[in-house]
VEXTORVEX-644568 format. One record per residue (C-alpha): x, y, z; residue in one letter; residue number from 1. Coordinates in nm, 4 decimals. Each point is the difference from the previous one (the first is absolute). Layout:
# VEXTORVEX-644568
@u=X, v=Y, w=Z, type=A, seq=NUM
...
***
This chain:
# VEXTORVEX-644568
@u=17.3921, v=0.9399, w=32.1304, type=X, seq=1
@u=-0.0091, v=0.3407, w=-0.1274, type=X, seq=2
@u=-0.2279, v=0.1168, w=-0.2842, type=X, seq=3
@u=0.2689, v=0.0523, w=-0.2372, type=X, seq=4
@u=0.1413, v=-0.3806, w=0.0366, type=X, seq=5
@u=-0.3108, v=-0.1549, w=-0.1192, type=X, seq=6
@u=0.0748, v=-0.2259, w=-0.2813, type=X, seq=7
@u=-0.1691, v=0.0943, w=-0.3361, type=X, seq=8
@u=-0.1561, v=-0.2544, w=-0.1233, type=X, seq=9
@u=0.0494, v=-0.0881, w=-0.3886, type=X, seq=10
@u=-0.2139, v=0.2783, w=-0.1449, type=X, seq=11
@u=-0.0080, v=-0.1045, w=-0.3768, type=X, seq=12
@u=-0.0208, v=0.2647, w=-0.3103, type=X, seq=13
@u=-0.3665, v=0.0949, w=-0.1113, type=X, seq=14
@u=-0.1306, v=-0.2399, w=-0.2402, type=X, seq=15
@u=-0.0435, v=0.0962, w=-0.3555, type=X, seq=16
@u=-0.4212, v=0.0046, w=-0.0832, type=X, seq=17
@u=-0.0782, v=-0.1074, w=-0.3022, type=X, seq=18
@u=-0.2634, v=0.3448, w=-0.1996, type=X, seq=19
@u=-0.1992, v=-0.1115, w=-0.2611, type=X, seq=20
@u=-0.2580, v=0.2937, w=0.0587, type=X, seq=21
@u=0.1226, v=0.1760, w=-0.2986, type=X, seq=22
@u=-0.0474, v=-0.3406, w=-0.2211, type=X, seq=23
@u=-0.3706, v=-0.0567, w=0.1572, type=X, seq=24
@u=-0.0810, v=0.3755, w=-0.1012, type=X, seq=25
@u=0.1271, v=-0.0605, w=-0.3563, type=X, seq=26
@u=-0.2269, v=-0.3275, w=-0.0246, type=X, seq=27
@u=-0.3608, v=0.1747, w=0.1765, type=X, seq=28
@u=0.0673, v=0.2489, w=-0.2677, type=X, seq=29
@u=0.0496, v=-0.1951, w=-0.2371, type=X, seq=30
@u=-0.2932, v=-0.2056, w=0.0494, type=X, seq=31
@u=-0.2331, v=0.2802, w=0.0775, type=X, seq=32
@u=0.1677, v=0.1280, w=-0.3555, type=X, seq=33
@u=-0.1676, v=-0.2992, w=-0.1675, type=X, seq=34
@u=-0.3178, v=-0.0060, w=0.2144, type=X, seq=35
@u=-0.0917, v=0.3970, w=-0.1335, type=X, seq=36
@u=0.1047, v=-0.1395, w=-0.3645, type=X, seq=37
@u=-0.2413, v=-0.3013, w=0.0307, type=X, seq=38
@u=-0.2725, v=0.2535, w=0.1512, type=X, seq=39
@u=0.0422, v=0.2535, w=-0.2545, type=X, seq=40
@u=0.0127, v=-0.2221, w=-0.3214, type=X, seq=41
@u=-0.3101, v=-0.1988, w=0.1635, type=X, seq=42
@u=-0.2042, v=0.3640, w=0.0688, type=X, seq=43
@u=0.0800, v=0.1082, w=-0.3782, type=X, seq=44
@u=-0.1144, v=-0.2861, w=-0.1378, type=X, seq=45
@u=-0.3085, v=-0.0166, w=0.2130, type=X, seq=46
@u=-0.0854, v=0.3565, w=-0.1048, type=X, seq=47
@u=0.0579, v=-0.0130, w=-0.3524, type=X, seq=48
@u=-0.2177, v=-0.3087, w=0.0151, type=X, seq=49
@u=-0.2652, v=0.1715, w=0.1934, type=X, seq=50
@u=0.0064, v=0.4048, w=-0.1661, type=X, seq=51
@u=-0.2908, v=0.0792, w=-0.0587, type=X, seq=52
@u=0.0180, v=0.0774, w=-0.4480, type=X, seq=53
@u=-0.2723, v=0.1871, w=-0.1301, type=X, seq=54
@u=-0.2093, v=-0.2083, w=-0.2503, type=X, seq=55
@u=-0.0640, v=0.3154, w=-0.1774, type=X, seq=56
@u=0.3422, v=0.0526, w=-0.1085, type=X, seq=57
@u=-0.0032, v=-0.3281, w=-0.1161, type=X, seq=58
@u=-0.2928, v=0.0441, w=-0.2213, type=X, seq=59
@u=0.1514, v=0.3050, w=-0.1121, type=X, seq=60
@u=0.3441, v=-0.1739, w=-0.0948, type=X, seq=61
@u=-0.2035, v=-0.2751, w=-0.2436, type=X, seq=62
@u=-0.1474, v=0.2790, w=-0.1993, type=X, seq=63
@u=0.3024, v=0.1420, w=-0.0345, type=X, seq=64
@u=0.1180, v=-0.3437, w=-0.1039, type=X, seq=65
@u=-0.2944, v=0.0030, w=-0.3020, type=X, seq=66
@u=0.1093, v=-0.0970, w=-0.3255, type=X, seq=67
@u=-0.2038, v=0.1383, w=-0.2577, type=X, seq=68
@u=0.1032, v=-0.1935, w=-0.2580, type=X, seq=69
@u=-0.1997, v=-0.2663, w=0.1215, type=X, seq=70
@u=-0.3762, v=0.1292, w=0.0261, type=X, seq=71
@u=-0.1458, v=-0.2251, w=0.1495, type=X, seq=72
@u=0.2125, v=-0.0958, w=0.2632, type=X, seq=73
@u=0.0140, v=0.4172, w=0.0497, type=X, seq=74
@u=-0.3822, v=-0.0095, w=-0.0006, type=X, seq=75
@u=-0.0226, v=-0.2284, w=0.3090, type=X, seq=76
@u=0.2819, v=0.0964, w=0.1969, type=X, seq=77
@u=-0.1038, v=0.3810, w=-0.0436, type=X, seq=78
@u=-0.3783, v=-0.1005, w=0.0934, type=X, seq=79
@u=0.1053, v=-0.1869, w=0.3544, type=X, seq=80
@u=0.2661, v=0.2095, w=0.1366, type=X, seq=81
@u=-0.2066, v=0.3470, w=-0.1675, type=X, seq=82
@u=-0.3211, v=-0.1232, w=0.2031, type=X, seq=83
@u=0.1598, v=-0.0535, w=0.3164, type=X, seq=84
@u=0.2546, v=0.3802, w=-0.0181, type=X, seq=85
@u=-0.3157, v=0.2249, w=-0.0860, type=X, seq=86
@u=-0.1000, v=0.1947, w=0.2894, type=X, seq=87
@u=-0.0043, v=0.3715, w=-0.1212, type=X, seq=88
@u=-0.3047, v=0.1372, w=-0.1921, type=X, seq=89
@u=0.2197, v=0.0577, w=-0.2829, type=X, seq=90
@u=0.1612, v=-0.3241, w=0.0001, type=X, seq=91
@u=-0.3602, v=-0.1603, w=-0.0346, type=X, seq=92
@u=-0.1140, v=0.1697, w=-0.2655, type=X, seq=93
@u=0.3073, v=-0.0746, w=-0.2077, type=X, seq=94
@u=-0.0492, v=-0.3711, w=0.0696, type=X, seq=95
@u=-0.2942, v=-0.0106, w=-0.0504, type=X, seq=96
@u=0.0270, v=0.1199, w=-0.3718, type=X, seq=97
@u=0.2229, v=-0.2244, w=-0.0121, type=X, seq=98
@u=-0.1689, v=-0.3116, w=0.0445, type=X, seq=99
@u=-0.2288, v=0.0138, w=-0.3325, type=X, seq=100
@u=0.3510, v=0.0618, w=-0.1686, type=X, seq=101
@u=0.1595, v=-0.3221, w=0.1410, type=X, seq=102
@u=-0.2591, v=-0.2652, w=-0.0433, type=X, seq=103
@u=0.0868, v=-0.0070, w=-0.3639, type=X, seq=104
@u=0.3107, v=-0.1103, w=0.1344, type=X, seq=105
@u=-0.1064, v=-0.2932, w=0.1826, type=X, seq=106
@u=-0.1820, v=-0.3267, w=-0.0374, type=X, seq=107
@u=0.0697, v=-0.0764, w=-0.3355, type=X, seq=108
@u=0.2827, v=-0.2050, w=-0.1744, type=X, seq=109
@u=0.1636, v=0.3454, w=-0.2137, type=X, seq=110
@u=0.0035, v=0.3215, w=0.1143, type=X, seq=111
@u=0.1216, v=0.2946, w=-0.1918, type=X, seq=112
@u=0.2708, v=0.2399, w=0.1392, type=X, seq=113
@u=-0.0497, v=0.2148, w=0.2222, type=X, seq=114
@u=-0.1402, v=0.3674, w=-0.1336, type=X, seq=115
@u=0.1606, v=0.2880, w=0.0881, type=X, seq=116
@u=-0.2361, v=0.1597, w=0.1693, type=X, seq=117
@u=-0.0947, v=-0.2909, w=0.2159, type=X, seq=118
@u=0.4052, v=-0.0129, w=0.1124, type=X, seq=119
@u=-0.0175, v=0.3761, w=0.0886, type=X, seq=120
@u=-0.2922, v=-0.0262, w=0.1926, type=X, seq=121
@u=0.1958, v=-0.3209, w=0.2023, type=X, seq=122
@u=0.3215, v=0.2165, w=0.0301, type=X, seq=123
@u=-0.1956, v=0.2627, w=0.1594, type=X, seq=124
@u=-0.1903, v=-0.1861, w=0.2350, type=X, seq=125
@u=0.3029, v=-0.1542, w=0.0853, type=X, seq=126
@u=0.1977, v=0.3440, w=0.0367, type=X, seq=127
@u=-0.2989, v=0.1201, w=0.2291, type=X, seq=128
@u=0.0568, v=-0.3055, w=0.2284, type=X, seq=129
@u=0.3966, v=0.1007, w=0.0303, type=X, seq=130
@u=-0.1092, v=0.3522, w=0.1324, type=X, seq=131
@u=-0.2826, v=-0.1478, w=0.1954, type=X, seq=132
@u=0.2756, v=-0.2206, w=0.2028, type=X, seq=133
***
């Protein structure tokens, strides 16, 4: 038999492969997507949770917060978070004139206003502490 009489066998067409590669890529994405989301909303949280806020500025915000309309209540707020903010020499000494002022203010039933001089000297002090932080 020559070469060229061989009978071909039945060579059948190339079967179609099903490609879902592009469909697998489009769900890794999409799950790493949600994955970095998860991570990222977890790490802010965790931070603002764990920021370190300076109890200074804090103080600092309440006597800004001081209502002077109510003496007393200005008295003892001034006297805790003023004791704890005075550092500078300056800041001292204007606290600790102060202090004489404000005990008329406390520890009895009525108070009378404020004075004026007594809510200048508290608006200074607390000025100095602004430009001290």
């Amino acid at each position: 038999m020559k070469p060229t009489e061989i009978p071909i066998r039945d060579i059948k067409p190339l079967l179609p492969i099903p490609d879902i590669s592009f469909y697998v890529f489009i769900g890794f994405a999409l799950v790493g997507l949600v994955v970095l989301a998860a991570l990222l909303i977890y790490g802010i949280r965790w931070w603002r949770s764990h920021r370190r806020i300076d109890p200074r500025r804090q103080w600092l915000r309440e006597l800004d917060r001081i209502d002077f309309n109510d003496p007393k209540k200005a008295a003892y707020i001034f006297t805790r978070y003023a004791r704890l903010l005075a550092e500078e020499k300056r800041q001292k000494e204007i606290f600790s004139q102060l202090l004489p002022r404000l005990e008329r203010y406390k520890y009895k039933r009525e108070v009378p206003p404020l004075d004026e001089e007594t809510k200048r000297f508290m608006k200074l002090f607390i000025e100095m502490t602004h430009d001290a932080l």
